[in-house]
VEXRO-250040 format. One record per atom (N, C-alpha, C): residue number from 0; residue in one letter; atom name; x, y, z negated. Coordinates in steps of 0.1 Angstrom, whole numbers. Each point is the difference from the previous one (the first is absolute). Layout:
<pts>
seq = NUM&type = a&atom = CA&x = X&y = Y&z = Z
...
</pts>
This chain:
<pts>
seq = 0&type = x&atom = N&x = 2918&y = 1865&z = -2369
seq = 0&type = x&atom = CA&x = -7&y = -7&z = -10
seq = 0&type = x&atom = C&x = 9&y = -10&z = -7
seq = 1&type = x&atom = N&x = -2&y = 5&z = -14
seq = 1&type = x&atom = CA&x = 11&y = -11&z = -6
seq = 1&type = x&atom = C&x = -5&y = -17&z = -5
seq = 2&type = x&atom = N&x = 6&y = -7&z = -3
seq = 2&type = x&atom = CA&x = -3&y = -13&z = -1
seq = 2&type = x&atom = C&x = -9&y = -4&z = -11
seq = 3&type = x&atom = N&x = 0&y = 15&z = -10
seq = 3&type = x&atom = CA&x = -5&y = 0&z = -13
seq = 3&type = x&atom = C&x = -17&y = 5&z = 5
seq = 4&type = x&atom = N&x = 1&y = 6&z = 7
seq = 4&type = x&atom = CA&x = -14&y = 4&z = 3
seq = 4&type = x&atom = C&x = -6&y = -12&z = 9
seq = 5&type = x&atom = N&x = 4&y = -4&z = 9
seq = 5&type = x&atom = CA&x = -2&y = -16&z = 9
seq = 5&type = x&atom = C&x = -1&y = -9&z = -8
seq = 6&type = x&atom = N&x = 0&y = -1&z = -8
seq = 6&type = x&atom = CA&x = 0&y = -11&z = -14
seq = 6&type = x&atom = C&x = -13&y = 3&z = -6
seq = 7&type = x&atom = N&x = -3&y = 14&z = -4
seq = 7&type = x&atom = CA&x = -6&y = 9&z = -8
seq = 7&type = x&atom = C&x = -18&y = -6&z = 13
seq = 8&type = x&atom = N&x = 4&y = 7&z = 11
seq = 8&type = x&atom = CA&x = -14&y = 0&z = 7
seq = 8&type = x&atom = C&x = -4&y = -17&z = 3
seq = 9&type = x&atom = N&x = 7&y = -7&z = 4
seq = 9&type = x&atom = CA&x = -3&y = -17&z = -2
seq = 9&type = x&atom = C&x = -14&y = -5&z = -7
seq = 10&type = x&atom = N&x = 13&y = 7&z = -18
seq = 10&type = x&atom = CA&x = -7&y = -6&z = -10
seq = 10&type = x&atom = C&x = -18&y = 6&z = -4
seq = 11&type = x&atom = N&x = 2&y = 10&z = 9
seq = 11&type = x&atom = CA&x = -12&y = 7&z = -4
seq = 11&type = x&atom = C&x = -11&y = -5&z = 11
seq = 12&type = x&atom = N&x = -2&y = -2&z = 11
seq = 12&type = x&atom = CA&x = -3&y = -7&z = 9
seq = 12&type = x&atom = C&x = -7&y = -14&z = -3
seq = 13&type = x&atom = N&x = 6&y = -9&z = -4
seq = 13&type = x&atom = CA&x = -3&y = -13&z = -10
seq = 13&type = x&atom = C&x = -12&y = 3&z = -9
seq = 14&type = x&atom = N&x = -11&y = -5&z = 6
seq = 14&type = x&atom = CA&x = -13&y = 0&z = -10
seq = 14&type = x&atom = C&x = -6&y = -14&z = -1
seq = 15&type = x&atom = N&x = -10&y = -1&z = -5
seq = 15&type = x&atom = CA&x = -7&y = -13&z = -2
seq = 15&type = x&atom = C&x = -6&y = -2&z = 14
seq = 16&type = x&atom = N&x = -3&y = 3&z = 8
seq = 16&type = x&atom = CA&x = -5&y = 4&z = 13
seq = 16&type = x&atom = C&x = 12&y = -11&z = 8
seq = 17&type = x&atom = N&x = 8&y = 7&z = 0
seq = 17&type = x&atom = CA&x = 8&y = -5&z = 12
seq = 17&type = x&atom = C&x = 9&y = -14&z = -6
seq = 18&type = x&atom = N&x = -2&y = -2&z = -12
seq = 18&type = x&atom = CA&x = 10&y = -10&z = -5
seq = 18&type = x&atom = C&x = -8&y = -12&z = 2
seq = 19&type = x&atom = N&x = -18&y = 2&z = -2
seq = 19&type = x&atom = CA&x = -12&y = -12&z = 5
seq = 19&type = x&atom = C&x = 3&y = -3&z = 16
seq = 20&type = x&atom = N&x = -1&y = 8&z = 6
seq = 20&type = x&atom = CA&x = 1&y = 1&z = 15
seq = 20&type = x&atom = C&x = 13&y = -9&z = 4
seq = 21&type = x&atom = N&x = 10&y = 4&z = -5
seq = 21&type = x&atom = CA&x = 18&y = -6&z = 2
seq = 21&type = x&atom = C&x = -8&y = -13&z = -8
seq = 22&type = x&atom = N&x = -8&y = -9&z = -8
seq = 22&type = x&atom = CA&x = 2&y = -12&z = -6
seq = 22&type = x&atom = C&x = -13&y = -2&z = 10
seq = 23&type = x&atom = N&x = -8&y = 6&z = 7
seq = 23&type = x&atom = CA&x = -10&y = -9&z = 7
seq = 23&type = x&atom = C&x = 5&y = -4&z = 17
seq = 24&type = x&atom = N&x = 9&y = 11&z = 3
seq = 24&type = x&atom = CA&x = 7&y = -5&z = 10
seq = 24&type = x&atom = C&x = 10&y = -14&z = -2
seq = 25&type = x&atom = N&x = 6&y = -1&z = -9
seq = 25&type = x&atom = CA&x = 9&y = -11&z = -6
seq = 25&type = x&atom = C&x = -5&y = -9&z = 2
seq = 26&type = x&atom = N&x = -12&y = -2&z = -8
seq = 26&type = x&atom = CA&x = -8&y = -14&z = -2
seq = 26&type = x&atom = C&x = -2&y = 0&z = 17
seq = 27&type = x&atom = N&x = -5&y = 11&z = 10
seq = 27&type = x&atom = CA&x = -7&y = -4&z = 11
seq = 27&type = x&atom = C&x = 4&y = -8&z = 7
seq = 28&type = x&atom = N&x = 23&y = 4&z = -2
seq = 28&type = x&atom = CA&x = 3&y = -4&z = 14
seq = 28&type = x&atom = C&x = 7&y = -12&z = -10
seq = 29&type = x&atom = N&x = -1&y = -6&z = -10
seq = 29&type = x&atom = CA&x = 3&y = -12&z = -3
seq = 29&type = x&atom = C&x = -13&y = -14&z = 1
seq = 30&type = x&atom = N&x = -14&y = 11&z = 3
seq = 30&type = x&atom = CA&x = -9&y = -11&z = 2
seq = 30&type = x&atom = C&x = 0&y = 1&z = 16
seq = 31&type = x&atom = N&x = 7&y = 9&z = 13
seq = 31&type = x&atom = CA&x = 1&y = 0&z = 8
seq = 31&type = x&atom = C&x = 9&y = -12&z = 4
seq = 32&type = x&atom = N&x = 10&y = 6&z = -8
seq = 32&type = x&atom = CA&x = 13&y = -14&z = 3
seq = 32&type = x&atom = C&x = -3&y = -15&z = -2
seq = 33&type = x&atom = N&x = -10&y = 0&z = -10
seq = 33&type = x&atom = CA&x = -6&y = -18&z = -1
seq = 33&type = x&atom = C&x = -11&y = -1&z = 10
seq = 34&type = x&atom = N&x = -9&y = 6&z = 4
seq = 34&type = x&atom = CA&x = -11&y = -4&z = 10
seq = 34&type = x&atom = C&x = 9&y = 1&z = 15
seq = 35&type = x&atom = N&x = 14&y = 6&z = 3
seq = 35&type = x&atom = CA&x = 7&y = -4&z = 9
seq = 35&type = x&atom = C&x = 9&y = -14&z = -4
seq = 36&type = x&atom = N&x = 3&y = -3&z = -9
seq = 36&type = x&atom = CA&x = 4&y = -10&z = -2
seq = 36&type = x&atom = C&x = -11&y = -11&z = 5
seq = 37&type = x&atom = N&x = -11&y = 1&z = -9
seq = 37&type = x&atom = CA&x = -13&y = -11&z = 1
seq = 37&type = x&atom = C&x = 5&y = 1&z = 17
seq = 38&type = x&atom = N&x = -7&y = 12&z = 7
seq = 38&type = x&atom = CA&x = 1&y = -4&z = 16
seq = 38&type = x&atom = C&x = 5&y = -5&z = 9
seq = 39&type = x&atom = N&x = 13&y = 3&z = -5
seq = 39&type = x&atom = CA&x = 11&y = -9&z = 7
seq = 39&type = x&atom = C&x = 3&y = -20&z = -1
seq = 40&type = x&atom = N&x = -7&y = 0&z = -10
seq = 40&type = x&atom = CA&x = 1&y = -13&z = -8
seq = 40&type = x&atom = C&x = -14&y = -3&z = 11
seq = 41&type = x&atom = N&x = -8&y = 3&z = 1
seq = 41&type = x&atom = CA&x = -12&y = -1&z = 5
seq = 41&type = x&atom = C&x = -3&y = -6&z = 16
seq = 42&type = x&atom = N&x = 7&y = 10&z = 5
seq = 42&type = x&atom = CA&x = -1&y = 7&z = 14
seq = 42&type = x&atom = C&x = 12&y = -11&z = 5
seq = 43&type = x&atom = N&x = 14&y = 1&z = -5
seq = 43&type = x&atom = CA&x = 8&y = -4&z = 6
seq = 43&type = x&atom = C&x = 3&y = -19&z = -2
seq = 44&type = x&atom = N&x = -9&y = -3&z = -9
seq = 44&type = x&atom = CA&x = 2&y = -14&z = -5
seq = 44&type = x&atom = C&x = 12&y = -2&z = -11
seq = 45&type = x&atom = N&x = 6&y = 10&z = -10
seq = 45&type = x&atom = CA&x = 12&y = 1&z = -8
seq = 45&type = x&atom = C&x = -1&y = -6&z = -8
seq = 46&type = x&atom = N&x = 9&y = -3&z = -6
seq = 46&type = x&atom = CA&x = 0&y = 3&z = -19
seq = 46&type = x&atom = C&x = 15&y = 8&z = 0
seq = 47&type = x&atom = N&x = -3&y = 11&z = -3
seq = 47&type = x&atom = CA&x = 12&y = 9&z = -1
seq = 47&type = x&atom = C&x = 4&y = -4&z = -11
seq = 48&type = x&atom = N&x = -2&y = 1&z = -13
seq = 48&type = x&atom = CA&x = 10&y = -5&z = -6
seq = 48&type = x&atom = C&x = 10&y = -17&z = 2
seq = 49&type = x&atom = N&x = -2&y = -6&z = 5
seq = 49&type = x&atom = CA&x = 7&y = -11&z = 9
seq = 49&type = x&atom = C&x = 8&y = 2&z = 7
seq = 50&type = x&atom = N&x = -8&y = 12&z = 13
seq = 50&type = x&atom = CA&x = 10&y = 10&z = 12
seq = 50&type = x&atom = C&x = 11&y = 6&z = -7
seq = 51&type = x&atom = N&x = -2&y = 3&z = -12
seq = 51&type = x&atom = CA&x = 12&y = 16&z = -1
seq = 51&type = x&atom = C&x = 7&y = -9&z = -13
seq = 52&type = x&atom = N&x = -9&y = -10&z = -10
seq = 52&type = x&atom = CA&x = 15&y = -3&z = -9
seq = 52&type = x&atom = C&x = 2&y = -12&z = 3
seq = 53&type = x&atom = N&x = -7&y = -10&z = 4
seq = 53&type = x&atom = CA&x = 11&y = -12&z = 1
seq = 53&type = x&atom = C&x = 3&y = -1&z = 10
seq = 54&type = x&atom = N&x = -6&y = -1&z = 16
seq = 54&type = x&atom = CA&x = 6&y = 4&z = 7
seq = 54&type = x&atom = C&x = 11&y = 14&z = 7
seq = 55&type = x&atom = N&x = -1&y = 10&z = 1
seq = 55&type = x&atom = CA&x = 10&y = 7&z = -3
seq = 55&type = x&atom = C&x = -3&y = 7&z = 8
seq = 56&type = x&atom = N&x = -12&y = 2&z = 5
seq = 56&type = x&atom = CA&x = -5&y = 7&z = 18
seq = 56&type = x&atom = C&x = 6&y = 21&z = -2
seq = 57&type = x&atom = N&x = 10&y = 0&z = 10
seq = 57&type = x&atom = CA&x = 4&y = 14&z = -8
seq = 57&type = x&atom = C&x = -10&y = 9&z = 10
seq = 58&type = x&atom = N&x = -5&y = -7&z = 12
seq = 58&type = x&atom = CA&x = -9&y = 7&z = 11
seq = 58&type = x&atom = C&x = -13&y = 8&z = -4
seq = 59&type = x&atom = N&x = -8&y = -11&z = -8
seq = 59&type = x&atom = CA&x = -6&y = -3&z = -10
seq = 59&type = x&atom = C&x = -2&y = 11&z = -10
seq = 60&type = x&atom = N&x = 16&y = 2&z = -8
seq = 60&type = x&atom = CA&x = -2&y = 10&z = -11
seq = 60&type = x&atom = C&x = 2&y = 15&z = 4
seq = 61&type = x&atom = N&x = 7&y = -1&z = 11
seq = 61&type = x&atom = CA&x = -1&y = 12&z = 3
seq = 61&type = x&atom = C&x = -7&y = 4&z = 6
seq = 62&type = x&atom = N&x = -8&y = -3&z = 4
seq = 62&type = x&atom = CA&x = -12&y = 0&z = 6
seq = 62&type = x&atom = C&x = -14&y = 10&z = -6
seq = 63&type = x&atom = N&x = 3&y = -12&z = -13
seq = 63&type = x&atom = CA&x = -10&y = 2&z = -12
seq = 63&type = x&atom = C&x = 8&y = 13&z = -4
seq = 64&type = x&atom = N&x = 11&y = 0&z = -6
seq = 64&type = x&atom = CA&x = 6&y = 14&z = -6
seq = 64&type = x&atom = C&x = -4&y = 11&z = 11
seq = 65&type = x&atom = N&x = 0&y = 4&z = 13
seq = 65&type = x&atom = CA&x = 0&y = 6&z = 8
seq = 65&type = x&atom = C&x = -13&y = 8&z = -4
seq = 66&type = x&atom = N&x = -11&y = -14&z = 3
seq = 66&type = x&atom = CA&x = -15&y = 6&z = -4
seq = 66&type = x&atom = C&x = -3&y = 1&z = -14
seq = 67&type = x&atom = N&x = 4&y = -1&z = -12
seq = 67&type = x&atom = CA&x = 3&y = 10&z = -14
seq = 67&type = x&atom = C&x = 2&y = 13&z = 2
seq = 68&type = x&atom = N&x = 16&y = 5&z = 4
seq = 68&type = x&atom = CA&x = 1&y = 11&z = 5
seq = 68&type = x&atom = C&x = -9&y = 9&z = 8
seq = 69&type = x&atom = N&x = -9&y = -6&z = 11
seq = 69&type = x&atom = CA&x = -7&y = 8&z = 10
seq = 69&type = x&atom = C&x = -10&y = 2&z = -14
seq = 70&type = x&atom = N&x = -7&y = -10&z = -9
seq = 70&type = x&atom = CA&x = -12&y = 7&z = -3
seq = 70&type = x&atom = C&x = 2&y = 13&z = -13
seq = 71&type = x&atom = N&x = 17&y = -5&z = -3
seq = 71&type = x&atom = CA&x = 7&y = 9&z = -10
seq = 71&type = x&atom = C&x = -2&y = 14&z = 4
seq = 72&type = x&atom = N&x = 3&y = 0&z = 11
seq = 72&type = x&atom = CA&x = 1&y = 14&z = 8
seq = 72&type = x&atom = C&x = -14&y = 5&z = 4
seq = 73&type = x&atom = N&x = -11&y = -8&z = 5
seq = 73&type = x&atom = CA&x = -12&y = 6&z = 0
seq = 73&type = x&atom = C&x = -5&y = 6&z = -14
seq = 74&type = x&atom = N&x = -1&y = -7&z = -10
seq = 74&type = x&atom = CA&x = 0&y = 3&z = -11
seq = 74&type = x&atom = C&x = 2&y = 11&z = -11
seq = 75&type = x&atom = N&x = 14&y = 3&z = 4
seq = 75&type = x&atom = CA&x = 8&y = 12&z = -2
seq = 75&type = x&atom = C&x = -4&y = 14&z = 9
seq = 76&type = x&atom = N&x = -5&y = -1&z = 11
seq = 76&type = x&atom = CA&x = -1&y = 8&z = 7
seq = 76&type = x&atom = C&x = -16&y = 4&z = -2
seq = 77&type = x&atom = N&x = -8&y = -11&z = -7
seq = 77&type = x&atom = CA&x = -14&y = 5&z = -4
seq = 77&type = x&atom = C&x = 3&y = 7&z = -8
seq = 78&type = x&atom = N&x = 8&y = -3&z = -13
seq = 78&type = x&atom = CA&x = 0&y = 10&z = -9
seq = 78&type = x&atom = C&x = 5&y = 13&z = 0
seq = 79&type = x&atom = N&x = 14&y = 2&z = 8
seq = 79&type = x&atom = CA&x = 0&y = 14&z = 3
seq = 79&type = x&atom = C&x = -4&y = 5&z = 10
seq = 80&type = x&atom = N&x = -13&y = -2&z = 4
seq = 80&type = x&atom = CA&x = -9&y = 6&z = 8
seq = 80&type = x&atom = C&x = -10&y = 7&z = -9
</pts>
């Protein structure tokens, strides 16, 4: 299969359908990412932004980046399901 036809079937693929779907996932796991933010601020007594920029907590941010990533990947994995 050449690169021209792999190109070719993609573009064909791409409807109004799945481009809504790819922007409601988006929004989901960026309102996922703030209601974990809220929680953590909540739950753990924070103010993350204090933890991560003026203090410098790198435990903290990776932490936080870590759980980004996990919901990145749940996310991704809804959609090509």
């Amino acid at each position: 299969m050449s690169l021209m036809t792999i190109a070719h079937h993609s573009s064909v693929d791409l409807n109004w359908q799945s481009l809504l779907s790819t922007i409601v996932y988006a929004v989901l796991g960026v309102v996922l990412l703030m209601v974990f933010a809220l929680l953590v601020n909540r739950i753990f007594r924070l103010d993350l932004r204090r933890e991560l920029i003026e203090d410098q907590n790198i435990g903290l941010g990776l932490a936080f980046a870590g759980t980004a990533m996990a919901i990145a990947i749940i996310i991704a994995a809804t959609i090509l399901s």
